[in-house]
N, CA, C and O atoms as CSV, one atom per row, in Angstrom:
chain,resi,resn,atom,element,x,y,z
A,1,UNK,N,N,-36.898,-15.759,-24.973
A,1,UNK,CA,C,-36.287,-15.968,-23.672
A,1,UNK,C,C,-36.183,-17.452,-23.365
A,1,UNK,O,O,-36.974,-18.269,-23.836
A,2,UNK,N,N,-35.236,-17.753,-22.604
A,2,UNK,CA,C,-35.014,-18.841,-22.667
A,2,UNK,C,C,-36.213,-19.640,-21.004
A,2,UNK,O,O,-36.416,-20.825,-20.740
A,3,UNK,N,N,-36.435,-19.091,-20.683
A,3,UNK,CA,C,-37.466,-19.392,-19.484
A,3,UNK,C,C,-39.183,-19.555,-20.514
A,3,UNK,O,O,-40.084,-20.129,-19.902
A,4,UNK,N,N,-39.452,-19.145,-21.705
A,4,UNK,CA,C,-40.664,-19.436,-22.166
A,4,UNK,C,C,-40.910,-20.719,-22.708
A,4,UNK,O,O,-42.041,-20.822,-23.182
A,5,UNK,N,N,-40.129,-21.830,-22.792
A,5,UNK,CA,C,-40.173,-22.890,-23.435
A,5,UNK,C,C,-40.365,-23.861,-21.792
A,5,UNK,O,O,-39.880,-24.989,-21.704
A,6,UNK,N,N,-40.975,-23.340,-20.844
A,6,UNK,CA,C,-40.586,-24.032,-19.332
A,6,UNK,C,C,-41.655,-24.251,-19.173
A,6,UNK,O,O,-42.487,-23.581,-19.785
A,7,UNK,N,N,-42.000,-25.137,-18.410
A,7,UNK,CA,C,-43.703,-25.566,-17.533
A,7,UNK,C,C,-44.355,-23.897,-17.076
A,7,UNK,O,O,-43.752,-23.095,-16.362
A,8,UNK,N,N,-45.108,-23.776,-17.425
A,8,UNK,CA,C,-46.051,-22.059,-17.050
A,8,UNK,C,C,-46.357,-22.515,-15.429
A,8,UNK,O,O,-47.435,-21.991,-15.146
A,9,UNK,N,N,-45.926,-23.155,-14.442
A,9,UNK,CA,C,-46.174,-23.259,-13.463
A,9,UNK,C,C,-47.097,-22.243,-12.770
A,9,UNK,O,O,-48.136,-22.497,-12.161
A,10,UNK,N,N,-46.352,-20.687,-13.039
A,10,UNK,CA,C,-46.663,-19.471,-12.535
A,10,UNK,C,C,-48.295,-19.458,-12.595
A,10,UNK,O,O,-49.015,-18.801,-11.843
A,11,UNK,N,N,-48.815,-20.497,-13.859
A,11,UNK,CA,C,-50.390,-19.709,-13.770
A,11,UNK,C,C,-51.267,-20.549,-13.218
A,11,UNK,O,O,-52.455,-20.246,-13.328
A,12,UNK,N,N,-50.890,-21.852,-12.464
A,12,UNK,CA,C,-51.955,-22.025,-11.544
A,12,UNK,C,C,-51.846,-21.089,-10.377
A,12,UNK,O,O,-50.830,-20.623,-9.862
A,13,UNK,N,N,-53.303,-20.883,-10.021
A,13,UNK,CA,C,-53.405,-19.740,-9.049
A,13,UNK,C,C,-53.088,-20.205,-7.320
A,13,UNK,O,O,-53.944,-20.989,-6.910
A,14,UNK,N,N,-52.517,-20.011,-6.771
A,14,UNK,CA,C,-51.864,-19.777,-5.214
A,14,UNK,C,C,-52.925,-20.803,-4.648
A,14,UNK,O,O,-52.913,-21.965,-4.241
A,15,UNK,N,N,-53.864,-19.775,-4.830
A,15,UNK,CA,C,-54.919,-20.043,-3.899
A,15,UNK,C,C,-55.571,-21.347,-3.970
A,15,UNK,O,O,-55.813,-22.015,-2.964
A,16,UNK,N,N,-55.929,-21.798,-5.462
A,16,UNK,CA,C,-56.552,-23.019,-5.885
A,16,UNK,C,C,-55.454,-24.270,-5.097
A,16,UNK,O,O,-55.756,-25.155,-4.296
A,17,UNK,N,N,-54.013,-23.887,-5.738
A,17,UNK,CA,C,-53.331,-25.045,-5.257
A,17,UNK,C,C,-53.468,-25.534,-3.750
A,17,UNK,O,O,-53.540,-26.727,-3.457
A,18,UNK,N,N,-53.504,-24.264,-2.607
A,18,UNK,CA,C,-53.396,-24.403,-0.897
A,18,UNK,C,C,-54.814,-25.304,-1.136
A,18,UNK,O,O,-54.862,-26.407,-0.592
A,19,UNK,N,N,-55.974,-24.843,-1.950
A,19,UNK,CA,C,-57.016,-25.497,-1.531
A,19,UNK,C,C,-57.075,-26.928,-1.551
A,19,UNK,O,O,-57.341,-27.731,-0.656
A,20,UNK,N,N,-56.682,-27.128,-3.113
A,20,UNK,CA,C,-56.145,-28.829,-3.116
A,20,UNK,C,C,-55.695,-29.251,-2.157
A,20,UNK,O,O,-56.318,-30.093,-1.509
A,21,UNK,N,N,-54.251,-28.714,-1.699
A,21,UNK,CA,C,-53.312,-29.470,-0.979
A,21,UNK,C,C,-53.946,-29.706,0.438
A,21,UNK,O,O,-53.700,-30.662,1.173
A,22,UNK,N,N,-54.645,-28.862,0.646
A,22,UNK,CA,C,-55.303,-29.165,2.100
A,22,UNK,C,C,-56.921,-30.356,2.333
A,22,UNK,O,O,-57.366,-30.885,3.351
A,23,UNK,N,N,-57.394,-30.389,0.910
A,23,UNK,CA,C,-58.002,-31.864,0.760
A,23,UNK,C,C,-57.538,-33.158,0.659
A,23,UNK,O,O,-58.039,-34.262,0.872
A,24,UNK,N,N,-55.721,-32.491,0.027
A,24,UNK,CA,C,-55.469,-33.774,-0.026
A,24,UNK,C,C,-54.455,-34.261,1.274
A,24,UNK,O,O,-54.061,-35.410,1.476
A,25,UNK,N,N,-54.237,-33.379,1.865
A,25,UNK,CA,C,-54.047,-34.175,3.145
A,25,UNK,C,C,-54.577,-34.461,4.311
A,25,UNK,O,O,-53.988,-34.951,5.274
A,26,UNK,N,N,-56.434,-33.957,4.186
A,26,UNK,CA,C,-57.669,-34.344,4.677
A,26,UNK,C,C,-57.172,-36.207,3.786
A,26,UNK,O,O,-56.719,-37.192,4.369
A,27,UNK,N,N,-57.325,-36.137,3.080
A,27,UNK,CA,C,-57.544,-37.569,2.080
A,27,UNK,C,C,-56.470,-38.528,2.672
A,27,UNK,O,O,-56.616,-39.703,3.008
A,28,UNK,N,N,-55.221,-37.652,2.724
A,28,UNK,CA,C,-54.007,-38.532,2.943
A,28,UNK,C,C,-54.340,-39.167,4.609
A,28,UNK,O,O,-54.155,-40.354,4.876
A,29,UNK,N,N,-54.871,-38.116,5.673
A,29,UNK,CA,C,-54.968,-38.524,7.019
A,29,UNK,C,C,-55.952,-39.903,6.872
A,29,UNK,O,O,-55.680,-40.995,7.369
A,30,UNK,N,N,-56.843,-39.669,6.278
A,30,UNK,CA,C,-57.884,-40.315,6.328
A,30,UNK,C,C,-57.583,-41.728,5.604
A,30,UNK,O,O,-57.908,-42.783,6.147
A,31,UNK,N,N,-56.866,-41.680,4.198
A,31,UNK,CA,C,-56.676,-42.883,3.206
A,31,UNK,C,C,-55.265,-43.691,3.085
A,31,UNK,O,O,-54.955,-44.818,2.700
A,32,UNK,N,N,-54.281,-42.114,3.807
A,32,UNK,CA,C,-52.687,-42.783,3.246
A,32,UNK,C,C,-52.697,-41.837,2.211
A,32,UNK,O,O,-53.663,-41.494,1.529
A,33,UNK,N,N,-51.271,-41.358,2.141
A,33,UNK,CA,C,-50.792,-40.330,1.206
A,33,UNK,C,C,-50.805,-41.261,0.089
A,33,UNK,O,O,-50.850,-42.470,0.317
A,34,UNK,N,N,-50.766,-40.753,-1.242
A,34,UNK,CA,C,-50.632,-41.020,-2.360
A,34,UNK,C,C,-51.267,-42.470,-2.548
A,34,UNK,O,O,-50.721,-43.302,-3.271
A,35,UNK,N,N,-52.564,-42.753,-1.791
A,35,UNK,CA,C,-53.091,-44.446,-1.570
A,35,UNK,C,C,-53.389,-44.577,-3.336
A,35,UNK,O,O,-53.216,-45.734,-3.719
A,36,UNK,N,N,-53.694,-43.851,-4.164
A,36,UNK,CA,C,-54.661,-43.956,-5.242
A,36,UNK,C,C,-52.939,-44.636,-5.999
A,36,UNK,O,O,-52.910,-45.157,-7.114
A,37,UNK,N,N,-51.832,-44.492,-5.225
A,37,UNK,CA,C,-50.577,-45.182,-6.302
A,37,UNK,C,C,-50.077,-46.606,-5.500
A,37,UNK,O,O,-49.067,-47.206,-5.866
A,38,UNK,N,N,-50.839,-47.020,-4.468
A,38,UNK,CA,C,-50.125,-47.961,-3.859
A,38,UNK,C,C,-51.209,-49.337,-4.632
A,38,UNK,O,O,-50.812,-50.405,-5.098
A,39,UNK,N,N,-52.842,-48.745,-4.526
A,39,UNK,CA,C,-53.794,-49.738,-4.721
A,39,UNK,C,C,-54.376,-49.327,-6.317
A,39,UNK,O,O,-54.760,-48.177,-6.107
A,40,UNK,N,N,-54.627,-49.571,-7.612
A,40,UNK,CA,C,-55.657,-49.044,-8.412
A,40,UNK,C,C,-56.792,-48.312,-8.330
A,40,UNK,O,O,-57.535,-48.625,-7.399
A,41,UNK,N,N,-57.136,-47.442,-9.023
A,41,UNK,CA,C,-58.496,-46.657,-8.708
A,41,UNK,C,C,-59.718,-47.093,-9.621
A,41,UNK,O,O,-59.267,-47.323,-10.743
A,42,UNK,N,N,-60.477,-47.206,-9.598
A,42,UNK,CA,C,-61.461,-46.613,-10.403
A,42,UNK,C,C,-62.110,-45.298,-11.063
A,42,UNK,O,O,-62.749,-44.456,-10.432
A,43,UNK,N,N,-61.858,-45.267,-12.343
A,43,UNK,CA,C,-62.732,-43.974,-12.275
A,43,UNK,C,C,-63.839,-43.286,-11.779
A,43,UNK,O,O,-64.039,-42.231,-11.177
A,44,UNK,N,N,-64.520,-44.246,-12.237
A,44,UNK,CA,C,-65.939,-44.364,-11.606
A,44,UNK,C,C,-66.327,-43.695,-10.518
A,44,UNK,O,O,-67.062,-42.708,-10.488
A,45,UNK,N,N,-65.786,-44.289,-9.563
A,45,UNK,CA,C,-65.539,-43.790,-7.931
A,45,UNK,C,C,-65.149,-42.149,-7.623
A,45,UNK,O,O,-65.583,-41.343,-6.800
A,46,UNK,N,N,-64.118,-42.062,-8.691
A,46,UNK,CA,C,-63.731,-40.718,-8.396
A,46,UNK,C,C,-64.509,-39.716,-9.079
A,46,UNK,O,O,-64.973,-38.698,-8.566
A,47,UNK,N,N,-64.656,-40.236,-10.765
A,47,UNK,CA,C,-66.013,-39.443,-11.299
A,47,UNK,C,C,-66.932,-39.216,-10.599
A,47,UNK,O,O,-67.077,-38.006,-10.424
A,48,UNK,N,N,-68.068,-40.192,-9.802
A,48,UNK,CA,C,-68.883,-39.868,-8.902
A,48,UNK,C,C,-68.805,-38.940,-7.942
A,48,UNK,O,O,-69.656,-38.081,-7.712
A,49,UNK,N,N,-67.389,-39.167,-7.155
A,49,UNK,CA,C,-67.272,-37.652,-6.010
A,49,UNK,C,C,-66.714,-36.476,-6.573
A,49,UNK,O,O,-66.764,-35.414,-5.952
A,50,UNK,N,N,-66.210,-36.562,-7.645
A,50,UNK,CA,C,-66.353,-35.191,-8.763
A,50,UNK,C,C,-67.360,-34.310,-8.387
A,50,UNK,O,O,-67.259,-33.234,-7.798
A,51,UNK,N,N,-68.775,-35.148,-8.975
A,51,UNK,CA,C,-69.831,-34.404,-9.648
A,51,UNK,C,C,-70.921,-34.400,-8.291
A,51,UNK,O,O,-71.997,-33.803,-8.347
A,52,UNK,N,N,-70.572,-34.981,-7.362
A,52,UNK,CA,C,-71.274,-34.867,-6.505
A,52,UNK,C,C,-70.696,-33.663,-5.482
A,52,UNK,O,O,-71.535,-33.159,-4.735
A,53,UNK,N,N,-69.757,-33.330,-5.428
A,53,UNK,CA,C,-68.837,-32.315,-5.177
A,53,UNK,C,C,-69.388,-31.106,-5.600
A,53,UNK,O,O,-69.766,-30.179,-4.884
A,54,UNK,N,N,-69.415,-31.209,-7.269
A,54,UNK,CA,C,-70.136,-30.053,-8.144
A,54,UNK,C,C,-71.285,-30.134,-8.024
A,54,UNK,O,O,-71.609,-28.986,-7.721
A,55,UNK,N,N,-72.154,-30.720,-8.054
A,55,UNK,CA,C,-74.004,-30.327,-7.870
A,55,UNK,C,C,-73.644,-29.442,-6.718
A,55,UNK,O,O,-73.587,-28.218,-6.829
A,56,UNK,N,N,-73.351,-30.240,-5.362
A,56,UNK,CA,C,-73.719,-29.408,-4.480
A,56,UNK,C,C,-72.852,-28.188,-4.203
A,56,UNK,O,O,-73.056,-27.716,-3.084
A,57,UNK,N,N,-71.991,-27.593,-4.892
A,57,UNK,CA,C,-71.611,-26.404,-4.859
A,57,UNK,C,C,-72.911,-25.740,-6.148
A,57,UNK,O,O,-73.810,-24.918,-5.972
A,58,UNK,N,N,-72.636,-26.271,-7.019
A,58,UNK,CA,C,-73.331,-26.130,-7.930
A,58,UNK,C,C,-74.811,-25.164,-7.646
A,58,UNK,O,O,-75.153,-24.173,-8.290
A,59,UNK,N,N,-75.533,-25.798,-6.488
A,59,UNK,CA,C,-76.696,-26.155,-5.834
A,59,UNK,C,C,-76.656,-25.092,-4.627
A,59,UNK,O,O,-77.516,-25.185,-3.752
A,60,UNK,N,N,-75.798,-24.207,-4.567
A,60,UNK,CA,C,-75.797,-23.182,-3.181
A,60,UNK,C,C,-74.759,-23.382,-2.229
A,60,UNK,O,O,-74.159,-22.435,-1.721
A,61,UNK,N,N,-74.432,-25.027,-1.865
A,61,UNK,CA,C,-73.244,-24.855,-0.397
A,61,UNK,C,C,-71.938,-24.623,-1.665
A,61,UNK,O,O,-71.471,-25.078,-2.709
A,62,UNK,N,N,-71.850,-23.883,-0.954
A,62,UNK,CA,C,-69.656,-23.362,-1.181
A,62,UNK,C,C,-68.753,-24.731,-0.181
A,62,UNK,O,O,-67.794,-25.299,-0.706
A,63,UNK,N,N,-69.127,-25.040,0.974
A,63,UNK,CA,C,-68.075,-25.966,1.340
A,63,UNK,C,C,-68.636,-27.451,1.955
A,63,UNK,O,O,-69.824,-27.497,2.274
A,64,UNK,N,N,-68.095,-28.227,2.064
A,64,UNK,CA,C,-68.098,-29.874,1.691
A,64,UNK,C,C,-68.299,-29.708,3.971
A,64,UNK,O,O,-67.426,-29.455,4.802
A,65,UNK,N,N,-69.564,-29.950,4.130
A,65,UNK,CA,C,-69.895,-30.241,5.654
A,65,UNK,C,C,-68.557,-31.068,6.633
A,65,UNK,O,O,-68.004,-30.707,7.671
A,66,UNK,N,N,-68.412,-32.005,5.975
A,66,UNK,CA,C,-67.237,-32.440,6.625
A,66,UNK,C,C,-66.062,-32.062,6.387
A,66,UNK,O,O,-65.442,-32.601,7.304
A,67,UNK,N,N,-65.278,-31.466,5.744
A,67,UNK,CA,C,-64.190,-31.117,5.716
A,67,UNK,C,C,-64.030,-29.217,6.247
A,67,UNK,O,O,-63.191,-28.576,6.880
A,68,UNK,N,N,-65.339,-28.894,5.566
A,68,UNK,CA,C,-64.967,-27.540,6.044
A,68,UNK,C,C,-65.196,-26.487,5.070
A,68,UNK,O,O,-65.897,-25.476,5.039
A,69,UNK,N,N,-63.820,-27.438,3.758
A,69,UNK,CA,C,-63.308,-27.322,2.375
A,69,UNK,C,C,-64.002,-26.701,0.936
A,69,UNK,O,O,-64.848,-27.488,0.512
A,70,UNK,N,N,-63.895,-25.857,0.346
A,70,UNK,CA,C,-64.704,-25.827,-0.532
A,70,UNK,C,C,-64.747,-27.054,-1.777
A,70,UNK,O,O,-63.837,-27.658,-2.344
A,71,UNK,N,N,-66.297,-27.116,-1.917
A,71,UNK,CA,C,-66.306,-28.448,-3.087
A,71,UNK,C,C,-65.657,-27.937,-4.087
A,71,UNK,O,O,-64.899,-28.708,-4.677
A,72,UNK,N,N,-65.722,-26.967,-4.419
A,72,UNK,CA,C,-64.516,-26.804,-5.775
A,72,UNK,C,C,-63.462,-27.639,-5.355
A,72,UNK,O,O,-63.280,-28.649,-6.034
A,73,UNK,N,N,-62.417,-27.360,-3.979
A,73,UNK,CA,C,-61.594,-27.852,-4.286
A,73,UNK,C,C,-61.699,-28.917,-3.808
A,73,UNK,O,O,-60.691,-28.961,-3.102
A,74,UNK,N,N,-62.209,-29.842,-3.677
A,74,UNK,CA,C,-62.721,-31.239,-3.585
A,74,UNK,C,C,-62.753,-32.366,-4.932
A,74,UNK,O,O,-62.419,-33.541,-5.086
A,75,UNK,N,N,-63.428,-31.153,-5.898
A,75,UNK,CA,C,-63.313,-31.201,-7.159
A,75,UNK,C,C,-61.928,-31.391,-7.792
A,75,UNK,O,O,-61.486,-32.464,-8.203
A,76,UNK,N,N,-61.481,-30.539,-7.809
A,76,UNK,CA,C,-59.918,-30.630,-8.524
A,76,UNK,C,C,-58.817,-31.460,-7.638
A,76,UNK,O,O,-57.818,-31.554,-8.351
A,77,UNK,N,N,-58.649,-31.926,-6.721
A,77,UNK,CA,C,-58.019,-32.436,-6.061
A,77,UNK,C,C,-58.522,-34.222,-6.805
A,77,UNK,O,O,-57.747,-35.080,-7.227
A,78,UNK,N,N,-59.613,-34.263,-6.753
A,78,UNK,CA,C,-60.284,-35.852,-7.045
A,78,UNK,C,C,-59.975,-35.410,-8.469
A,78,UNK,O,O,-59.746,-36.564,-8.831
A,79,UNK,N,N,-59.819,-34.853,-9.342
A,79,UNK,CA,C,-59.280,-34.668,-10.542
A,79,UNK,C,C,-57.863,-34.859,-11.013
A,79,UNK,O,O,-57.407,-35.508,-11.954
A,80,UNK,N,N,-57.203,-33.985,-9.940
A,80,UNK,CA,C,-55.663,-34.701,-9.746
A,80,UNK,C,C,-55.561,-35.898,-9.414
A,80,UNK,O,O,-54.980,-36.417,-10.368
A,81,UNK,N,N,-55.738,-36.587,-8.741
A,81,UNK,CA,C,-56.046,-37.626,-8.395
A,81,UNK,C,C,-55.979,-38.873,-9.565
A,81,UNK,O,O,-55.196,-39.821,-9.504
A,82,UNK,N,N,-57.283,-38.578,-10.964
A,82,UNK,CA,C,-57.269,-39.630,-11.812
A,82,UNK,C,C,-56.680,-39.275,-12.819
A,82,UNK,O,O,-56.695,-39.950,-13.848
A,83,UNK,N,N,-55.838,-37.760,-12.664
A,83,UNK,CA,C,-54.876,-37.666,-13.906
A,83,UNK,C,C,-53.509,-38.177,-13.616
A,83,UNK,O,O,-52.705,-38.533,-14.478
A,84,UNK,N,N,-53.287,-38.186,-12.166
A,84,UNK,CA,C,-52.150,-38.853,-11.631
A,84,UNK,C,C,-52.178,-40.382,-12.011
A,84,UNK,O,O,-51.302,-40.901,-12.702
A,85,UNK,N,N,-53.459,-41.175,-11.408
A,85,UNK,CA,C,-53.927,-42.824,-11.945
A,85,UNK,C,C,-53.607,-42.922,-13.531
A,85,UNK,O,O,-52.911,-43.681,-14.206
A,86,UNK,N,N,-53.933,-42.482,-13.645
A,86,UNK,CA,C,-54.060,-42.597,-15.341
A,86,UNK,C,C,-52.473,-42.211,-16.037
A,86,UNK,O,O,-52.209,-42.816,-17.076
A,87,UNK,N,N,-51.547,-41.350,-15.565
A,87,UNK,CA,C,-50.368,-41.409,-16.141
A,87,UNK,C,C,-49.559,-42.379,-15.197
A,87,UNK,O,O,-48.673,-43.035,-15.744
A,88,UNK,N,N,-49.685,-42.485,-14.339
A,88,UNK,CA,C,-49.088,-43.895,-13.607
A,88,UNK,C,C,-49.771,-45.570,-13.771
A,88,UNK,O,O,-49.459,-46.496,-13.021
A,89,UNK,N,N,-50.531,-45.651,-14.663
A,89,UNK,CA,C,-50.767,-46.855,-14.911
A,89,UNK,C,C,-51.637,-47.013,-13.788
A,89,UNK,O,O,-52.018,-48.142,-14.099
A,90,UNK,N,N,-52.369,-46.725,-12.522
A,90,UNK,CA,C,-52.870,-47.423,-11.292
A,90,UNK,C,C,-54.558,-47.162,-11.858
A,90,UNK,O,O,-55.564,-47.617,-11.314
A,91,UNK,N,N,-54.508,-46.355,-13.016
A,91,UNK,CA,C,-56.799,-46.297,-12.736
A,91,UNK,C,C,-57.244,-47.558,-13.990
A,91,UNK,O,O,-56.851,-47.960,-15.085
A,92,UNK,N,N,-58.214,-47.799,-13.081
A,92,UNK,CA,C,-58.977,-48.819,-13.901
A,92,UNK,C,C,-59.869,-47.885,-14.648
A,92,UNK,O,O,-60.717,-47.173,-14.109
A,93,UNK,N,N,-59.645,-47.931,-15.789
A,93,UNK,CA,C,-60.665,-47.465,-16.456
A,93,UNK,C,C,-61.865,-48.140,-16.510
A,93,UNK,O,O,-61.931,-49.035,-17.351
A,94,UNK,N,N,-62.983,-47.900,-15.711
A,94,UNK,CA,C,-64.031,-48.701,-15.854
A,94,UNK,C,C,-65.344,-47.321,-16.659
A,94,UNK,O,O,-66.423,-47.107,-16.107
A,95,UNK,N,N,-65.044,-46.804,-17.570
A,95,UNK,CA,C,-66.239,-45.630,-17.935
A,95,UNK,C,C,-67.077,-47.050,-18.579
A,95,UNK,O,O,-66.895,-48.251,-18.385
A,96,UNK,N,N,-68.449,-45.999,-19.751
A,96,UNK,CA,C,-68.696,-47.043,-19.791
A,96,UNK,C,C,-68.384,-47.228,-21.705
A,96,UNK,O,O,-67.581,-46.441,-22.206
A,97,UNK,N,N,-68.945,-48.088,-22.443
A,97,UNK,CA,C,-68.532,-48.204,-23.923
A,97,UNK,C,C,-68.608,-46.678,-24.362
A,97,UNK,O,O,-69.648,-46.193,-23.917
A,98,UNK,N,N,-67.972,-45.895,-24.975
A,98,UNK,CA,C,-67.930,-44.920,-25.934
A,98,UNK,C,C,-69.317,-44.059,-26.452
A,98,UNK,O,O,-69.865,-44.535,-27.446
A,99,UNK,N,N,-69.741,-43.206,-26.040
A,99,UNK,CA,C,-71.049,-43.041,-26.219
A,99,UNK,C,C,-71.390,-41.651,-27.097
A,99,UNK,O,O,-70.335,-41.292,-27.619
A,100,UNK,N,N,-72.390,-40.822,-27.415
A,100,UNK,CA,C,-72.420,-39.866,-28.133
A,100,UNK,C,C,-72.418,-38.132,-27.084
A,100,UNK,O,O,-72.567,-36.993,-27.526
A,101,UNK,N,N,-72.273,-38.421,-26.168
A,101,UNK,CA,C,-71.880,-37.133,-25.031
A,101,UNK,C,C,-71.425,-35.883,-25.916
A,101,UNK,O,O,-72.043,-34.867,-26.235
A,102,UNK,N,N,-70.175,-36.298,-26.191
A,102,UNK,CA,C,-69.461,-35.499,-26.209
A,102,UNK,C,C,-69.343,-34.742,-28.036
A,102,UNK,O,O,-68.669,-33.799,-28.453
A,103,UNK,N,N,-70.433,-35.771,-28.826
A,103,UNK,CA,C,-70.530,-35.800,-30.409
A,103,UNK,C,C,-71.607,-34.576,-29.901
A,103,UNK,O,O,-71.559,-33.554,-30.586
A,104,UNK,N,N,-72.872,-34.584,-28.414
A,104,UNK,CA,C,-74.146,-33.863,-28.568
A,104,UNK,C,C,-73.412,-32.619,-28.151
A,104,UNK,O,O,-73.591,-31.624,-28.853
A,105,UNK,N,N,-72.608,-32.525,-27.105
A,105,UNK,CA,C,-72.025,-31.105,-27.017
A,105,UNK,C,C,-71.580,-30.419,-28.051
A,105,UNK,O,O,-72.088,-29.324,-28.293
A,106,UNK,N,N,-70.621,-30.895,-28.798
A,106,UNK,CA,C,-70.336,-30.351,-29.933
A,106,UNK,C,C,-71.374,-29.349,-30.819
A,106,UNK,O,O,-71.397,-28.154,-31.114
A,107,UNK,N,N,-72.187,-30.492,-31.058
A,107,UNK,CA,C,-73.290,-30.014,-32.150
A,107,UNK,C,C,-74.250,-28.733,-31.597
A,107,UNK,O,O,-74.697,-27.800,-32.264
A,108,UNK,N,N,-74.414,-29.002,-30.168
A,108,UNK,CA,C,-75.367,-27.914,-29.117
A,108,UNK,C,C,-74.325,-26.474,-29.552
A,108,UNK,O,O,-74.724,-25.432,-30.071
A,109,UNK,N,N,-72.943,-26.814,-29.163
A,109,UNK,CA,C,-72.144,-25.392,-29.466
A,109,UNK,C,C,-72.438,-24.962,-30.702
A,109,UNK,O,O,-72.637,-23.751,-30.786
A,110,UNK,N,N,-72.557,-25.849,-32.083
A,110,UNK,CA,C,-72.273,-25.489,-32.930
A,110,UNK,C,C,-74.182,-24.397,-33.372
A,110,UNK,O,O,-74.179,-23.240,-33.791
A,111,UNK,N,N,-75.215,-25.050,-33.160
A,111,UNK,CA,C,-76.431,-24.549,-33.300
A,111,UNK,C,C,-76.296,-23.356,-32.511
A,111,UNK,O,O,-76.618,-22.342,-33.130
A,112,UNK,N,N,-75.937,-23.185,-31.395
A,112,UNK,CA,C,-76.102,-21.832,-30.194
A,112,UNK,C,C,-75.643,-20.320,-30.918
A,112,UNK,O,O,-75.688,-19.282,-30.259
């Protein structure tokens, strides 16, 4: 068919997207729409409210005290966010030198 060679749009789920979109225009009121393309980002910055996002869902609360919002989607929104930086040239990559993370996951899958 000629529609299978197309962006699968269909399978992000409804629901996930409203959740984003409504952090990110918590973000936009608060920062300026699309601020992460006017100024550079850091990763760093956004990695940090990632995972701090995730512990504390992680950890029992379902939603982010100030917004309301669930940290999941707090999560993926700050995810969009540095995949947007990053194909637009605006994130500073500041991680840090190249490290063995992702060599120890591997190997953990591979023993399990």
């Amino acid at each position: 068919l000629a529609g299978d060679k197309k962006l699968p749009l269909h399978l992000i789920p409804p629901v996930a997207d409203a959740q984003e979109a409504i952090v990110l225009g918590l973000g936009a009121a608060k920062y300026g729409a699309w601020n992460w393309r006017q100024q550079r980002i850091t990763a760093s910055n956004y990695v940090g409210a990632a995972r701090r996002h995730l512990l504390a869902w992680f950890d029992g609360e379902d939603c982010d005290p100030e917004s309301g919002i669930s940290h999941l989607a707090h999560v993926r929104a700050t995810m969009s966010i540095l995949i947007d930086a990053k194909a637009t040239g605006k994130l500073i990559d500041d991680r840090p030198v190249c490290g063995l993370a992702a060599e120890h996951v591997r190997i953990y899958r591979r023993d399990a």
